[in-house]
BALOBA-1460 file (C-alpha; in Angstrom, 3 decimals):
// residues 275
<rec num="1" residu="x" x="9.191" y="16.377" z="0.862"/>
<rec num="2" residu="x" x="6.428" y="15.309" z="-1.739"/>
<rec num="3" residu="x" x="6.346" y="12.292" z="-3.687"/>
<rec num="4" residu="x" x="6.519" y="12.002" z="-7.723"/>
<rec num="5" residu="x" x="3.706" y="10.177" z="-9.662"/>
<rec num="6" residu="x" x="4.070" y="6.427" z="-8.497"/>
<rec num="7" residu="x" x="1.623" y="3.886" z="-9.598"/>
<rec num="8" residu="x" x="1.855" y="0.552" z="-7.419"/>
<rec num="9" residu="x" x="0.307" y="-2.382" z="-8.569"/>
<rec num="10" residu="x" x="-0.474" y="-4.524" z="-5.542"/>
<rec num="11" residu="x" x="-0.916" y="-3.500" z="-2.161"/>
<rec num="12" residu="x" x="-1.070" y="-6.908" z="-0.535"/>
<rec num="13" residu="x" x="1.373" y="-7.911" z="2.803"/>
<rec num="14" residu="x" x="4.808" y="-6.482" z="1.373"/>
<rec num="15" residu="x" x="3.583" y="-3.579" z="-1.586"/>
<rec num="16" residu="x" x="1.111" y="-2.229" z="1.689"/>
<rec num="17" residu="x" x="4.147" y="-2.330" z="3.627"/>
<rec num="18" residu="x" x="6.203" y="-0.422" z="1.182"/>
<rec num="19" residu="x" x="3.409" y="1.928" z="0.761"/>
<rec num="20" residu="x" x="3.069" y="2.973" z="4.880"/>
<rec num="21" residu="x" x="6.162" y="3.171" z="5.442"/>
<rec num="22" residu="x" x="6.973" y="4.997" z="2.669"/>
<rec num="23" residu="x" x="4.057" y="7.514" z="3.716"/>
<rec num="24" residu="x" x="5.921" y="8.004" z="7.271"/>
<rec num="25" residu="x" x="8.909" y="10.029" z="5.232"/>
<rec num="26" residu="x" x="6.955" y="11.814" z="2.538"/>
<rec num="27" residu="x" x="3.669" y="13.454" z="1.757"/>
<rec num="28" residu="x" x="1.588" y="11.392" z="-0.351"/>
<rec num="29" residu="x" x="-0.702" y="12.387" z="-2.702"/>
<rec num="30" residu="x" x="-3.451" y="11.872" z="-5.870"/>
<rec num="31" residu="x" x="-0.105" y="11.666" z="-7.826"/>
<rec num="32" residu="x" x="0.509" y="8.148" z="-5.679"/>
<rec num="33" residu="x" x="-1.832" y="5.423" z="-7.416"/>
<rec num="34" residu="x" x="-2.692" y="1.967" z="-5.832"/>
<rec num="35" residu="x" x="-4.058" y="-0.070" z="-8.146"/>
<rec num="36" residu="x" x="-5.323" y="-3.250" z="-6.651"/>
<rec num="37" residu="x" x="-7.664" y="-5.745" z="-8.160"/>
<rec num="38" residu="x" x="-8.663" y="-6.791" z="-4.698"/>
<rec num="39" residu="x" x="-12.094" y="-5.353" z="-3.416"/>
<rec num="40" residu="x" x="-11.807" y="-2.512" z="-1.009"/>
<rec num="41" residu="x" x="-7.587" y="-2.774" z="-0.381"/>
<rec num="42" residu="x" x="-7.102" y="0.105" z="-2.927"/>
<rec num="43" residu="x" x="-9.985" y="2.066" z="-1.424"/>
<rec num="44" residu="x" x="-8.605" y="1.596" z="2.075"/>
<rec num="45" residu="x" x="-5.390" y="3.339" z="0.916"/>
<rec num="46" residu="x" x="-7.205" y="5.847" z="-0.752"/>
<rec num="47" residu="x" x="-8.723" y="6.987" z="2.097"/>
<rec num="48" residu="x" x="-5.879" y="6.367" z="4.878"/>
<rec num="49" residu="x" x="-3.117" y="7.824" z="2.639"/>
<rec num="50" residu="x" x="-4.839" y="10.230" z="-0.104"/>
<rec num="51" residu="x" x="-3.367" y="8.543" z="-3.030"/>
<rec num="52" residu="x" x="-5.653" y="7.253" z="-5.586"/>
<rec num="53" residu="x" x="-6.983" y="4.094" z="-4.692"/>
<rec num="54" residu="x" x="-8.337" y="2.156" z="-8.082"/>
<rec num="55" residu="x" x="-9.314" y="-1.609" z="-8.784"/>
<rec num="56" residu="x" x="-9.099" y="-1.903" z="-12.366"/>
<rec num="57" residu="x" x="-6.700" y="-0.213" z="-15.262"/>
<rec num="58" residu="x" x="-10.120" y="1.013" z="-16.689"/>
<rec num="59" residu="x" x="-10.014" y="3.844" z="-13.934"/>
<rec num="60" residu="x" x="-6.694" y="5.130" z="-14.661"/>
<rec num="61" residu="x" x="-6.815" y="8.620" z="-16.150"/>
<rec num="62" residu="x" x="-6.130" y="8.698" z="-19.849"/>
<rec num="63" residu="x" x="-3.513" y="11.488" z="-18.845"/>
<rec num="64" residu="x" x="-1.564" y="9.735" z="-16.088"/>
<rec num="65" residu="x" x="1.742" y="9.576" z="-16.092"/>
<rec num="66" residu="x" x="3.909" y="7.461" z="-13.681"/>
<rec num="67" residu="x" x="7.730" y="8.082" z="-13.272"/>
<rec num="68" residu="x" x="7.798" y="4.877" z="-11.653"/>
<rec num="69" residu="x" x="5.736" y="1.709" z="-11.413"/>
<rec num="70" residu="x" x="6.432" y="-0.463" z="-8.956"/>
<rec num="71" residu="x" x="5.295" y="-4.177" z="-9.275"/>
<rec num="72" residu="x" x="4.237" y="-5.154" z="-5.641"/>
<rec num="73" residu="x" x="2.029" y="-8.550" z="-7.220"/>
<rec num="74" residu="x" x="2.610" y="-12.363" z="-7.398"/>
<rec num="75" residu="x" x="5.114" y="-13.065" z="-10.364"/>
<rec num="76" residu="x" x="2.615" y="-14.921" z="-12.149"/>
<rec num="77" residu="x" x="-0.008" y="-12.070" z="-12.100"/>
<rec num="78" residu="x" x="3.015" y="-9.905" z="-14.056"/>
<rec num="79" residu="x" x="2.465" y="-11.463" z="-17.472"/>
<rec num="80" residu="x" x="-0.987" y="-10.187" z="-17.945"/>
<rec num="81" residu="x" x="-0.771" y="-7.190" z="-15.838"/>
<rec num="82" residu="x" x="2.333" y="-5.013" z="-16.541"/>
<rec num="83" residu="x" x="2.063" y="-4.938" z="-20.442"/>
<rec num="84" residu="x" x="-0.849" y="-2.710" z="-20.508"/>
<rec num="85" residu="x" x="0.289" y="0.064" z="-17.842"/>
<rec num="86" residu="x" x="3.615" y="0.543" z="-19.813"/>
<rec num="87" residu="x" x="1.534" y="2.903" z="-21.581"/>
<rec num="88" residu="x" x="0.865" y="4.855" z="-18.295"/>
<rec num="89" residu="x" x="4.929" y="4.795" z="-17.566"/>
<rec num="90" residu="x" x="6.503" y="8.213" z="-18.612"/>
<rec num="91" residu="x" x="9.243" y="7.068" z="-21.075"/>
<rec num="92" residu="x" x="12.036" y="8.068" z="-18.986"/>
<rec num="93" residu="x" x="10.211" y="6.135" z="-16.277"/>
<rec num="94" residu="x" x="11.377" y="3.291" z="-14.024"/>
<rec num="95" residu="x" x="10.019" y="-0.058" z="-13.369"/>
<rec num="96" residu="x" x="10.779" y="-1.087" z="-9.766"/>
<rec num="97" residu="x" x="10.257" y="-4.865" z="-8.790"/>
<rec num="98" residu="x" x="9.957" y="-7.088" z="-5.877"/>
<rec num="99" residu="x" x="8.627" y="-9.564" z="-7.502"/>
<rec num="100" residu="x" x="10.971" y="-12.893" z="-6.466"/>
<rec num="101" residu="x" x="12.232" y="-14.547" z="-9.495"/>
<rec num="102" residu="x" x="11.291" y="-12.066" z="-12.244"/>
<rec num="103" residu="x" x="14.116" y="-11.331" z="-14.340"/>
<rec num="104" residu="x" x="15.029" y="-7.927" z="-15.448"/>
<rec num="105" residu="x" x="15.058" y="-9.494" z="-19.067"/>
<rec num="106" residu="x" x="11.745" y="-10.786" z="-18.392"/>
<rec num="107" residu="x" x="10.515" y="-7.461" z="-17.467"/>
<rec num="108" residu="x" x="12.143" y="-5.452" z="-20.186"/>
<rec num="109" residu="x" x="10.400" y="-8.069" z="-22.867"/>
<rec num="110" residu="x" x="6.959" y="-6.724" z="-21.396"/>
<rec num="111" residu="x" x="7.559" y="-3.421" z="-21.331"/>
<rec num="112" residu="x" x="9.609" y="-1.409" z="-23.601"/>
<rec num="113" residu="x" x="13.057" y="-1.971" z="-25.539"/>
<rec num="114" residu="x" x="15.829" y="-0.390" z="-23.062"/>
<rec num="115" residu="x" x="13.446" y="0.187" z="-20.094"/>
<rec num="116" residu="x" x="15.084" y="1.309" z="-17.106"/>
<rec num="117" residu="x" x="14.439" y="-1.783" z="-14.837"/>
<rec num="118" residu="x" x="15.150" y="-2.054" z="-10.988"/>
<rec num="119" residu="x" x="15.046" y="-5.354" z="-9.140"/>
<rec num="120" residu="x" x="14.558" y="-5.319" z="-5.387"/>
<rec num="121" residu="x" x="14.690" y="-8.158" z="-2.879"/>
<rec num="122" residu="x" x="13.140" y="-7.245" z="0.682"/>
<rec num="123" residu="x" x="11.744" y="-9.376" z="3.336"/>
<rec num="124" residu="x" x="9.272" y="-9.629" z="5.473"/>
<rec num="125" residu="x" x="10.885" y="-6.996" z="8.560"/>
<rec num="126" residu="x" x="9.435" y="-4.366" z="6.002"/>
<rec num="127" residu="x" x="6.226" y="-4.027" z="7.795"/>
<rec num="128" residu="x" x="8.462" y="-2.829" z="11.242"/>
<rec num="129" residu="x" x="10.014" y="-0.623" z="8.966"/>
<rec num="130" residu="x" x="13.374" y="-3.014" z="9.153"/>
<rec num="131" residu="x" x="13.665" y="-4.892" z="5.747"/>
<rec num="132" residu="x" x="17.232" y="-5.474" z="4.969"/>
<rec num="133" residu="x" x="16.463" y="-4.687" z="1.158"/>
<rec num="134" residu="x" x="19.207" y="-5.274" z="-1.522"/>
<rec num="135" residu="x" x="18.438" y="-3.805" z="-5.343"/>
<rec num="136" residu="x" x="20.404" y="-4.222" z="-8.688"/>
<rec num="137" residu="x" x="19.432" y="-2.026" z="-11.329"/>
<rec num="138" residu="x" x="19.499" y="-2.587" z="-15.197"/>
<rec num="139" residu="x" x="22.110" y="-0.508" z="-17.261"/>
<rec num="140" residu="x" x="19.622" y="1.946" z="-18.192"/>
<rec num="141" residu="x" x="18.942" y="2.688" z="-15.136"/>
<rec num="142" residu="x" x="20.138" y="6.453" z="-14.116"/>
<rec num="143" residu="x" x="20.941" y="8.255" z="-10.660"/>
<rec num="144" residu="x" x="17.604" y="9.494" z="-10.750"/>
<rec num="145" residu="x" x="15.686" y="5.683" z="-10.863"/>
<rec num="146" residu="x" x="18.324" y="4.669" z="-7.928"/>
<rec num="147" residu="x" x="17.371" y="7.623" z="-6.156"/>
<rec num="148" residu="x" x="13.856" y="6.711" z="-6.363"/>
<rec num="149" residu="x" x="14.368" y="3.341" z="-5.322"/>
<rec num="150" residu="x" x="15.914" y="4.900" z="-2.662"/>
<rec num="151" residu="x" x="13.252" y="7.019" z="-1.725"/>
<rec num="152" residu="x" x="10.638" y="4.245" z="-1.637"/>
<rec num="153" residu="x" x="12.449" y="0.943" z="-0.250"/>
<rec num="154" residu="x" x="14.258" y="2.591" z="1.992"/>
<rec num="155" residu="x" x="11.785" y="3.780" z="3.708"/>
<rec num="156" residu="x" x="10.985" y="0.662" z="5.121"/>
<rec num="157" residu="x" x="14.982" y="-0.300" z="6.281"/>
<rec num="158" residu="x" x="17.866" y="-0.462" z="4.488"/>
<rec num="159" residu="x" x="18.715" y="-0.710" z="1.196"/>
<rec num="160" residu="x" x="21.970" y="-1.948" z="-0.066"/>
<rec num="161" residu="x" x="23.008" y="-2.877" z="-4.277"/>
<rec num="162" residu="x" x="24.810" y="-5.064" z="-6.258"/>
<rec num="163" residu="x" x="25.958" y="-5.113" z="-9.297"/>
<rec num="164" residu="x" x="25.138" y="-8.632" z="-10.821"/>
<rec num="165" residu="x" x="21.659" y="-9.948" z="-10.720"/>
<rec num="166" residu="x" x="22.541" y="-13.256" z="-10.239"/>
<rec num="167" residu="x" x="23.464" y="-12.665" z="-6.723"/>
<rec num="168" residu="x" x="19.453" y="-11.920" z="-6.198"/>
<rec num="169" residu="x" x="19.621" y="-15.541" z="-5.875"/>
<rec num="170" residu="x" x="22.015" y="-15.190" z="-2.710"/>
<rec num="171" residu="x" x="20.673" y="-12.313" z="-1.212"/>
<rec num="172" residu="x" x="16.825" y="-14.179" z="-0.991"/>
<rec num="173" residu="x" x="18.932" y="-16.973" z="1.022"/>
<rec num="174" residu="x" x="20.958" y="-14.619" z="3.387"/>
<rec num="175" residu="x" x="18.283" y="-11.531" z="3.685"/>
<rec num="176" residu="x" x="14.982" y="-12.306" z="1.938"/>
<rec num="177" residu="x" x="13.589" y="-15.847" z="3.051"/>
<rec num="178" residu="x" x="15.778" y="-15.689" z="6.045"/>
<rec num="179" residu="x" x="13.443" y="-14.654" z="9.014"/>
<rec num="180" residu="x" x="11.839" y="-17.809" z="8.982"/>
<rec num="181" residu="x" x="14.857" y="-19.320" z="10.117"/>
<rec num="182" residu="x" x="14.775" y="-16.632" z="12.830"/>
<rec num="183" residu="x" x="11.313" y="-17.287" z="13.497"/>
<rec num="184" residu="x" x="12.224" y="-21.098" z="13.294"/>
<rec num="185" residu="x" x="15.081" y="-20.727" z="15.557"/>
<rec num="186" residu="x" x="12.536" y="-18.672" z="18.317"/>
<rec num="187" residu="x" x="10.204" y="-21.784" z="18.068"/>
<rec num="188" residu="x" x="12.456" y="-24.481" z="18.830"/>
<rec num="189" residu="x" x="13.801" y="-22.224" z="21.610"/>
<rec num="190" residu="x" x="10.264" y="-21.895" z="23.180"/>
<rec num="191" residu="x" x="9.880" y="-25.537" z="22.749"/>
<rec num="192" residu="x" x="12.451" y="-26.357" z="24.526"/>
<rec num="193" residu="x" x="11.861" y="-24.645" z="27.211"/>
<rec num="194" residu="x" x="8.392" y="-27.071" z="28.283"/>
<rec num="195" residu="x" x="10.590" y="-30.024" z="29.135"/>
<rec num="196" residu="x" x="12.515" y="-28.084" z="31.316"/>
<rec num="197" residu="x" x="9.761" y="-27.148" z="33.582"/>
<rec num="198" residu="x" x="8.738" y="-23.731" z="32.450"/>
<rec num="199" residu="x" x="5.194" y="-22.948" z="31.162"/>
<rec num="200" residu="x" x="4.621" y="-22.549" z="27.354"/>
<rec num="201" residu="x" x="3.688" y="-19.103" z="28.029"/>
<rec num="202" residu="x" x="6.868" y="-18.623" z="30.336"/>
<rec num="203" residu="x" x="8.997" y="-20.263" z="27.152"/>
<rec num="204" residu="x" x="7.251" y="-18.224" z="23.949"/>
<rec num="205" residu="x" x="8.406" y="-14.840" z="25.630"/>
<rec num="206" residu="x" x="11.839" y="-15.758" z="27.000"/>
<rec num="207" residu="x" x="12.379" y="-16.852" z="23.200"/>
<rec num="208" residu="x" x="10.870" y="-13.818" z="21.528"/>
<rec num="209" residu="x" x="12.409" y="-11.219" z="24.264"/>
<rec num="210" residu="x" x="15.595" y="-12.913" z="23.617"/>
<rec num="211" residu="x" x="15.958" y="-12.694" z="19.566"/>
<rec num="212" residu="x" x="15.068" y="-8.935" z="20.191"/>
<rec num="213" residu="x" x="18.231" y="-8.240" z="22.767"/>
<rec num="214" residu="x" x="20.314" y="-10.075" z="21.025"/>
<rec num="215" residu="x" x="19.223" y="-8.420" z="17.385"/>
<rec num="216" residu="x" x="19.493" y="-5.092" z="18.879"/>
<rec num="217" residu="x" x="22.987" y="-5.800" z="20.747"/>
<rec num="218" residu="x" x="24.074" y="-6.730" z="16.871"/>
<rec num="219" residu="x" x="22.997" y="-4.325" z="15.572"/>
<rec num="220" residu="x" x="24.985" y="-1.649" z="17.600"/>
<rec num="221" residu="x" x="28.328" y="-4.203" z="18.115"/>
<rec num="222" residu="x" x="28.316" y="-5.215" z="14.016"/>
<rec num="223" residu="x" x="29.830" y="-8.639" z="15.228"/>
<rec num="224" residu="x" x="27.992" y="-11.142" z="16.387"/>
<rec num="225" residu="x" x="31.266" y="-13.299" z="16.530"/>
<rec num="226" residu="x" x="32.769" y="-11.257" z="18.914"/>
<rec num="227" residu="x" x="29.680" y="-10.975" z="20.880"/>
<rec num="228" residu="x" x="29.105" y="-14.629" z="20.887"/>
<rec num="229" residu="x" x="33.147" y="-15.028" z="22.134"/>
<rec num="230" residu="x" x="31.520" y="-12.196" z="25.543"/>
<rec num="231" residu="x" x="29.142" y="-14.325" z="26.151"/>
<rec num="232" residu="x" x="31.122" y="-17.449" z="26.793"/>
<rec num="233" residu="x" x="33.227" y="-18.202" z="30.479"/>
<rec num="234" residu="x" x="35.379" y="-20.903" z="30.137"/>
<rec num="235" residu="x" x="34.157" y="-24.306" z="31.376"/>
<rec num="236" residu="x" x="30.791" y="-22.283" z="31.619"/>
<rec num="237" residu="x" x="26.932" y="-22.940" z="30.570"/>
<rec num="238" residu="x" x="26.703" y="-20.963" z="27.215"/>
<rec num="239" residu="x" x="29.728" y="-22.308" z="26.029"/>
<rec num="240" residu="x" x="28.732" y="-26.538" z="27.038"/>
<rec num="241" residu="x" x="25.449" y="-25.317" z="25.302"/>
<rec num="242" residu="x" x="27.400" y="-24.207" z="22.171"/>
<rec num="243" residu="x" x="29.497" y="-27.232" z="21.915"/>
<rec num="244" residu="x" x="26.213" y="-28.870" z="20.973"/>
<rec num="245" residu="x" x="24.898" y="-26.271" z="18.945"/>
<rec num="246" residu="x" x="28.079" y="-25.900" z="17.097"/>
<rec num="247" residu="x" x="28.989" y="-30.033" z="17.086"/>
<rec num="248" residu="x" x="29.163" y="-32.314" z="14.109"/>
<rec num="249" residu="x" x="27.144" y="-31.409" z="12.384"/>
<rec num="250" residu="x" x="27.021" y="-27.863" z="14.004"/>
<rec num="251" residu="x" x="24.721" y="-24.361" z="12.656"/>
<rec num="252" residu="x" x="27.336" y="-23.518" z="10.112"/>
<rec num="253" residu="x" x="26.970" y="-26.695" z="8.461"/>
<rec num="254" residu="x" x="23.532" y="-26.558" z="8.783"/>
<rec num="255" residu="x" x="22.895" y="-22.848" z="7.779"/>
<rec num="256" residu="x" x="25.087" y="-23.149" z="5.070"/>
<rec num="257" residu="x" x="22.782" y="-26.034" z="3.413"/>
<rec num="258" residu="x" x="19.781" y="-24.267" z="4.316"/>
<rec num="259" residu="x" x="21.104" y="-21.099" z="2.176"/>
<rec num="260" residu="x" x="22.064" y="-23.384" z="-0.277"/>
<rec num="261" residu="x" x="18.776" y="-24.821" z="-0.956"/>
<rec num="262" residu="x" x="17.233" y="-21.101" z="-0.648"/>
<rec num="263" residu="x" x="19.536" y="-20.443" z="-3.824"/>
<rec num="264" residu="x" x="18.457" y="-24.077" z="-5.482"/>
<rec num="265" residu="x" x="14.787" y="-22.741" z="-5.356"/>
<rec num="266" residu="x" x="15.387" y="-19.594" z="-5.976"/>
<rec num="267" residu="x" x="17.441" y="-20.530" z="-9.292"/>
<rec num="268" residu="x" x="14.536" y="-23.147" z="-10.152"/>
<rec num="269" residu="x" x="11.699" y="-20.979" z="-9.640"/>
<rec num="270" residu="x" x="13.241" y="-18.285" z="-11.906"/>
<rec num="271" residu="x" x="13.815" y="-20.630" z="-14.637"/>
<rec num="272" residu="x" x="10.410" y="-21.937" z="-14.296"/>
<rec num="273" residu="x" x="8.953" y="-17.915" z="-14.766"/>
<rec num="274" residu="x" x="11.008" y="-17.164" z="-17.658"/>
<rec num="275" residu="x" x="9.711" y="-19.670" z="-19.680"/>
């Protein structure tokens, strides 16, 4: 399979991530643009992936033609950026974002009246190839945009869609800012494990090793409740260890108001970009 004329603008931590993984499932070409205002990044992509590899809009060909652009860049870089490549967006062309808080509406008013917008939330598993990636597409969106969202983000993991943007909001607390708490959850595991008379080193990897079994037991039982209920013997270790992890206040209260404040932020920071 070949690719269609994408022009990416960014190729930072996630839009380089997008791009390689995307590059494991089809053949990239000079029809692939990376467009990076960062010295040498678009270069390096150039020559790794045979795409075109450019640092300014200036070295665009006149003729180009995108059937998608997808904005892989900093919200706040959008304003100035994305106006002037419209006119390098075929007009039946799709604008693909992953840009956190950046409104469809917002997009559309930069672009062109009735663009075909899709918003995408991924995470940071997308450089292992494992982003749990949810999309919602604008209603002038088509089969063929989804399908090319398709193509591209789920290369890197899954990809799943909603209906209402609003729930973007959710999704960044459940899927997109989540493996920090993962990550968070790994640390305090490893921390613990000092006091108890193993080394740090001892600690880190028991925690780390850990989260991976348990991930990959998930992901092929689909119920961690269930799987939680095999681990546990009555009058057992995992189960006195639980009664403190799931106390008063316990991890669902606790995960619940993290998520909650996830979609606080989330809601504020989009307010804040769409004025």
């Amino acid at each position: 399979m070949t690719s269609s004329n994408i022009l990416f603008l960014g190729a930072g931590r996630m839009g380089g991530a997008i791009l390689r993984g995307w590059a494991k499932t089809v053949k990239l070409g000079a029809g692939v643009c990376v467009l990076d205002p960062t010295p040498g990044v678009a270069v390096g992509f150039a020559e790794n992936l045979g795409v075109l590899g450019i640092q300014d809009i200036a070295e665009l060909p006149a003729d180009y033609r995108a059937d998608a652009l997808v904005l892989a860049v900093k919200p706040q870089m959008i304003e100035q950026a994305l106006p002037p490549l419209v006119a390098f967006l075929n007009k039946t062309g799709v604008i693909i974002s992953i840009a956190a808080g950046f409104s469809i509406e917002r997009i559309q008013s930069l672009s062109r009246s009735g663009q075909p917008v899709v918003r995408t939330m991924p995470n940071l598993a997308a450089e292992v190839g494992l982003s749990a990636t949810v999309a919602v597409a604008s209603e002038q969106a088509t089969d063929i945009h989804r399908n090319i969202t398709k193509s591209i983000m789920g290369a890197v993991g899954s990809l799943r869609w909603v209906d209402d943007e609003e729930l973007l909001h959710a999704v960044t607390a459940i899927s997109g800012s989540s493996p920090a708490y993962v990550f968070a959850l790994a640390e305090a595991l490893a921390a613990a494990a000092e006091p108890l008379g193993l080394s740090k080193e001892l600690g880190h990897d028991l925690a780390i090793d850990t989260v991976l079994g348990a991930a990959a037991l998930m992901k092929e039982n689909r119920d961690p409740a269930d799987l939680r209920k095999q681990v546990c013997s009555p009058g057992g270790t995992t189960l006195a260890a639980l009664e403190v992890l799931q106390g008063t206040p316990g991890l669902n209260e606790l995960i619940t108001n993290t998520a909650n404040a996830c979609v606080k932020r989330s809601r504020e920071l989009a307010e804040i970009k769409g004025k």
